[in-house]
C-alpha positions in Angstrom: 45.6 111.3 137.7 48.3 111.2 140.5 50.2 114.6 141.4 53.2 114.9 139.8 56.1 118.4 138.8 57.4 118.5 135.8 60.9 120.7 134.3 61.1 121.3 130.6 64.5 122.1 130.1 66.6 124.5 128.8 65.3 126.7 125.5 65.9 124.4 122.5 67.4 125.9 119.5 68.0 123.8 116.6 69.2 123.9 113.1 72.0 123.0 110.7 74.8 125.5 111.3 73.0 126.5 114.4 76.5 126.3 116.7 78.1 128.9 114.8 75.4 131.0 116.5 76.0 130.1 120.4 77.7 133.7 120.9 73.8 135.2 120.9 72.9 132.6 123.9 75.9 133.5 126.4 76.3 136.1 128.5 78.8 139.4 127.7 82.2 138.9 128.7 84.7 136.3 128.9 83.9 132.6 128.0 84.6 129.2 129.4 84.8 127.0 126.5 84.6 123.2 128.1 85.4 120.3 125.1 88.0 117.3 124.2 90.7 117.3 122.2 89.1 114.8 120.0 86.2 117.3 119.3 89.0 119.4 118.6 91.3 117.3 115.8 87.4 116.5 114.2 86.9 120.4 113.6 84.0 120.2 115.3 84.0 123.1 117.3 85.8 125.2 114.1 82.2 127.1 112.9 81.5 127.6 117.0 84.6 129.0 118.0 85.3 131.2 114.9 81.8 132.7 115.4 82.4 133.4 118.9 86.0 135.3 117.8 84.4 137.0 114.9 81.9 138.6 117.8 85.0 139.7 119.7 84.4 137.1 122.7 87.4 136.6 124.6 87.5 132.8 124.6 89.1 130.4 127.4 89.4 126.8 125.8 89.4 123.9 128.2 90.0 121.0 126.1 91.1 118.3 128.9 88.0 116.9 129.5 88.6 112.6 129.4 86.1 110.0 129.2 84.4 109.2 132.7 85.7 112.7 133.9 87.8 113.0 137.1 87.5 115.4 140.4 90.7 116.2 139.1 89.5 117.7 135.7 86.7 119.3 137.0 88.8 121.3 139.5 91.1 122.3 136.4 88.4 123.5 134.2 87.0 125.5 137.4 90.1 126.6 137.8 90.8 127.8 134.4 87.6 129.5 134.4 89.0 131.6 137.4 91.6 132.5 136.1 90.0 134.1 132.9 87.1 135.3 135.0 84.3 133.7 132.8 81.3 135.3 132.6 79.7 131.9 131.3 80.5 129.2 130.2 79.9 126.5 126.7 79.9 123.1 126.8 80.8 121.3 123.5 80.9 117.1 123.1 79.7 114.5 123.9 78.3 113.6 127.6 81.3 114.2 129.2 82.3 117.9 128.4 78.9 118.4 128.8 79.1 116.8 132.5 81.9 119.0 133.2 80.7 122.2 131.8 77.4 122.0 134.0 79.3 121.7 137.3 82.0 124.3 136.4 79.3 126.7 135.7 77.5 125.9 138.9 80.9 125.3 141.1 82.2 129.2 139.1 78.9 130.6 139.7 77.7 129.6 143.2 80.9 129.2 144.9 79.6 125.8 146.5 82.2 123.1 147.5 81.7 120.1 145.1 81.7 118.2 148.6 78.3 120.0 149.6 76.5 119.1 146.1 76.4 115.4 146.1 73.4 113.6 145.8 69.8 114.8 144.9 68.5 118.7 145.2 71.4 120.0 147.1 73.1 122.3 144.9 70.7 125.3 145.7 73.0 128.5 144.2 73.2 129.9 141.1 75.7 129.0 138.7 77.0 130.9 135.4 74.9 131.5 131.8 75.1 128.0 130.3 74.9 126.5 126.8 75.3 123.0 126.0 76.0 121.7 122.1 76.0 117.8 121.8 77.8 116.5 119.1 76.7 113.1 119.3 72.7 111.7 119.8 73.2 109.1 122.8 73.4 111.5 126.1 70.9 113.9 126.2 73.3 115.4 128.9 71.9 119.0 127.2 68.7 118.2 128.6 69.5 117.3 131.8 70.2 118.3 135.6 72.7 115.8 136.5 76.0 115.2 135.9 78.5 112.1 136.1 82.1 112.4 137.4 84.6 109.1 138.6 85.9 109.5 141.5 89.0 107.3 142.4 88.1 103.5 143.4 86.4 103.6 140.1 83.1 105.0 141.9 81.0 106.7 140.1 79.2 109.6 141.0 76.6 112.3 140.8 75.0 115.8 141.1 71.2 116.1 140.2 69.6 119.6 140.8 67.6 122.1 139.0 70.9 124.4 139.4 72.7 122.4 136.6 69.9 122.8 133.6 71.2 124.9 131.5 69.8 128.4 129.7 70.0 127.3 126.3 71.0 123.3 124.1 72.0 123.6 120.5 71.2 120.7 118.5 73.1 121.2 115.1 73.1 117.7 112.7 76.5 119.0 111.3 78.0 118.1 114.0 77.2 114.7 114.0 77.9 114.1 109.9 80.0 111.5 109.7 80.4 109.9 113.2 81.6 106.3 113.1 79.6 103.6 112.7 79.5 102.3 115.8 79.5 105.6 117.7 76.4 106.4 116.2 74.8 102.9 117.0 76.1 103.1 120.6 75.5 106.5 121.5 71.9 106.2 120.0 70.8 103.1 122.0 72.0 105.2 125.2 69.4 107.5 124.3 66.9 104.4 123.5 67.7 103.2 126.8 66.9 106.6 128.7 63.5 106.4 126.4 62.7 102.7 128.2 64.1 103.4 131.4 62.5 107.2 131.8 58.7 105.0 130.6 59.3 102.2 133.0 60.9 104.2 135.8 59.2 103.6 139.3 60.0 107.2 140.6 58.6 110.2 139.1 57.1 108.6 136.1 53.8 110.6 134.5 52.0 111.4 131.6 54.4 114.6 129.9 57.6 111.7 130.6 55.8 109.1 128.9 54.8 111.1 126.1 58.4 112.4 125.3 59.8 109.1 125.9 57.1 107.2 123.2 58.3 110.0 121.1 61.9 110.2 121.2 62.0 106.5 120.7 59.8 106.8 117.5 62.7 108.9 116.4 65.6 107.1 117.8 64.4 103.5 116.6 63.1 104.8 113.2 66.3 107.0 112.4 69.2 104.8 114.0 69.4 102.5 111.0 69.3 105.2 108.1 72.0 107.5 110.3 74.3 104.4 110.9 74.4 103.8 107.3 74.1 106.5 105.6 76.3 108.9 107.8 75.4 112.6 105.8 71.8 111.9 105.8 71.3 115.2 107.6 67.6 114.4 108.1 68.1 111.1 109.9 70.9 113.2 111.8 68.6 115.6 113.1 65.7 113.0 114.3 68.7 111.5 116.1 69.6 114.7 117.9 65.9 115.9 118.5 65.2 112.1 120.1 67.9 111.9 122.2 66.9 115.8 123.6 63.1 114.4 124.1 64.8 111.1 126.0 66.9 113.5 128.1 64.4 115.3 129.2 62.0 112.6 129.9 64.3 111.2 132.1 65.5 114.0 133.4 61.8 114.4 135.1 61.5 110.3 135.6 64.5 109.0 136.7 66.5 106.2 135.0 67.5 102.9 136.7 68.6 99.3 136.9 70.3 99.5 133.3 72.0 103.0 134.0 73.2 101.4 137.7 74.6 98.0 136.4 76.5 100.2 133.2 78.3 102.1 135.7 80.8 99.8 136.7 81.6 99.0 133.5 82.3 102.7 133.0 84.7 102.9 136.0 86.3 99.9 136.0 86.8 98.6 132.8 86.4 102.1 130.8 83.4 101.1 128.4 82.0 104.0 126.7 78.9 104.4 128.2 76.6 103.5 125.7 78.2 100.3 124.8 77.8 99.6 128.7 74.5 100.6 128.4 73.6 98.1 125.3 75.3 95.2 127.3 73.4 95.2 130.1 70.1 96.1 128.6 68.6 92.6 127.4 69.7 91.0 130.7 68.1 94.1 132.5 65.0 94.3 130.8 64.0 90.5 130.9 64.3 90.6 134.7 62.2 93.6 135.1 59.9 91.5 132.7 57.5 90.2 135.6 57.0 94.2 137.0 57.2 95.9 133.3 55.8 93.9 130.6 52.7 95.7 129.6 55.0 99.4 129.5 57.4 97.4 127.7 55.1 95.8 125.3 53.7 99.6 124.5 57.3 100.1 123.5 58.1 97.3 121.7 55.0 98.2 118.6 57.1 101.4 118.7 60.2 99.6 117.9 58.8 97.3 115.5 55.6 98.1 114.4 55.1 94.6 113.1 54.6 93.4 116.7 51.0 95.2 116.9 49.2 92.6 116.3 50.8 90.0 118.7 49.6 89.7 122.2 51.2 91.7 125.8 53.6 88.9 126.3 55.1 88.4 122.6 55.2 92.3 122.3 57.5 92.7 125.3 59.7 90.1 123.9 60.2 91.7 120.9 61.1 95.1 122.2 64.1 92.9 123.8 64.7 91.1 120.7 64.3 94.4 118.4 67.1 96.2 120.4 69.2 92.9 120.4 69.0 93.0 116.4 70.1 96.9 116.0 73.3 96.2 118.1 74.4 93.1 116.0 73.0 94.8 112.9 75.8 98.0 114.4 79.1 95.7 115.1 78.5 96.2 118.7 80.0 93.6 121.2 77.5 91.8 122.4 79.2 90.0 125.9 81.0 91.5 128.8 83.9 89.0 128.3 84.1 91.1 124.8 85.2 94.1 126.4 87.4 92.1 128.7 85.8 90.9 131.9 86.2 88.1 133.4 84.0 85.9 136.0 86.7 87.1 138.6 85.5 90.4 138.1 81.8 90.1 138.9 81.5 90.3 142.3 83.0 93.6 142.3 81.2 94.7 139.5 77.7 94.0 141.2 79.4 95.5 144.6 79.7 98.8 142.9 76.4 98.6 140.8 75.1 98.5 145.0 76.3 102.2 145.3 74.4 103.2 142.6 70.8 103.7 144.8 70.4 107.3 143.7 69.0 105.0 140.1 68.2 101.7 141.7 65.4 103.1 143.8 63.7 103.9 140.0 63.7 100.5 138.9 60.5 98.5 138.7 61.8 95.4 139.9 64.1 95.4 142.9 67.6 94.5 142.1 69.6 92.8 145.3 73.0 92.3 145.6 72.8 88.7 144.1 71.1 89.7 141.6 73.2 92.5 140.3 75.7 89.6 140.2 73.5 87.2 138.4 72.7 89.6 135.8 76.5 89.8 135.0 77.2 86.2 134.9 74.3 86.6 132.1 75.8 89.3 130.1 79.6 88.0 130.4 
């Protein structure tokens, strides 16, 4: 067996109801309280932040955060957590309050410049007391060390360093009852896709990844289809939420790659919600990593459809393409790039931007060159 490090992650804590509980994990004193308006009209955070007042916490609520956060929102929440002199800090939503919560608690902590903290393994200080509480199964941002902000130009771009895991992730299904349709299909094929791409990864991958990847998509794959359609089913809900974690921190330790670096631009250009950028690329992605991958993806394909275990290497990999393909129609999802309203004018800038993205490049197990970044566009549009 090769050498090989591996980070488990923050402590878990899960339960229905359990974010009603979050004032036990933070720190005394004041409180950063990073979310979205949206998560805020929902009620989501009611049960979180009533628990927290009822406890007597002095709570700051920074609700600003967008999709594809900004420099600009990140300075603001910093900022704002300044100002009230947080002692720690909570981040409630989906992957992007979460993004922004584990660099304000590093930036509020540390006192780094955001400037110095680019890349891989340089933020090196010590940030606030940090708890995450997803309210969607798709990012396993929770789970991870890096986080995601769009810089102008539409560049994405990111921190990944031990300093950002935070102390504790809450995973509480009720937070997830009733999520659309297709924000439950989307959201959960992100995390399917950090499952395949964490496995497959040509950086980092070994034995603990693979076995929380396998696992998280036996839960994602056998779970999406009762939790898209029957939205209360708290037990589905909570597979979900448990699968996404395992995928997070899977690929937290094995990196993900040419799927995550082609959905970027779609992110910052065109402001696809990352899992739906995710989906569309995936099919294209995955058949031309086919010559490098196809026995790892033919292991995950009997996971995806059990029915494929008796077929050979070749027919298995196939299916895992064609098994993901089915859940997205099955979901509503658009299934072209023209669908979400690029055009072949656009493509060349689209691949010239997935080129920036080495930090996941370098992980995927086929090369991908400038041309064909821009072929596998033309294929999804």
């Amino acid at each position: 067996m090769s050498p090989f490090a591996f980070h488990y992650g923050p402590r878990l804590v899960s339960g229905a109801g359990a974010a009603a509980r979050i004032g036990k994990w933070i720190a005394p004193g004041p409180a950063l309280f990073v979310t979205d308006r949206q998560v805020l009209a929902l009620g989501l955070a009611d049960a979180a932040l009533d628990g927290l007042r009822a406890g007597g916490r002095t709570i700051t609520l920074f609700d600003a955060v967008e999709a594809d956060p900004s420099r600009a929102t990140l300075e603001a929440a910093v900022a704002a957590g300044h100002a009230a002199g947080a002692a720690s800090v909570i981040g409630f939503g989906g992957g992007s309050p979460m993004d922004v919560a584990k660099l304000a608690a590093y930036l509020l902590g540390s006192g780094d410049d955001l400037d110095a903290i680019w890349g891989i393994g340089q933020a090196r200080g010590t940030g606030l007391p940090l708890v995450l509480v997803p309210t969607t199964a798709g990012t396993g941002s929770e789970a991870t060390p890096v986080a995601i902000l769009t810089l102008p130009g539409d560049e994405k771009r990111g921190v990944s360093a031990p300093a950002l895991i935070a102390g504790h992730a809450v995973l509480d299904p009720l937070l997830t009852l009733g999520l659309p349709r297709t924000i439950t299909a989307a959201t959960g094929m992100d995390a399917m896709v950090h499952a395949i791409e964490a496995y497959t990864s040509a950086y980092l991958k070994n034995p603990l990844s693979d076995m929380l990847a396998r696992e998280a998509l036996r839960l994602l794959a056998g779970n999406l289809p009762a939790a898209c359609e029957t939205p209360d089913d708290i037990a589905a809900r909570s597979a979900m939420l448990l699968g996404a974690h395992l995928a997070g921190v899977a690929f937290a330790n094995a990196p993900v790659a040419g799927v995550h670096a082609l959905a970027y631009p779609l992110g910052g250009r065109f402001h696809v919600p990352h899992g739906l950028s995710n989906v569309l690329m995936l099919p294209h992605v995955l058949g031309f990593n086919m010559e490098a991958a196809m026995p790892l993806y033919a292991e995950l394909g009997t996971i995806v459809d059990p029915a494929l275990a008796g077929l050979g290497r070749q027919a298995q990999a196939a299916g895992l393409v064609e098994a993901l393909r089915r859940m997205s129609v099955r979901a509503g999802m658009p299934q072209h790039l023209r669908d979400v309203g690029v055009a072949a004018a656009d493509l060349d800038g689209l691949a010239a931007d997935a080129m920036r993205q080495e930090r996941l490049l370098r992980n995927n197990p086929r090369p991908i060159a400038l041309a064909d970044a821009r072929l596998l566009y033309e294929a999804a549009l």
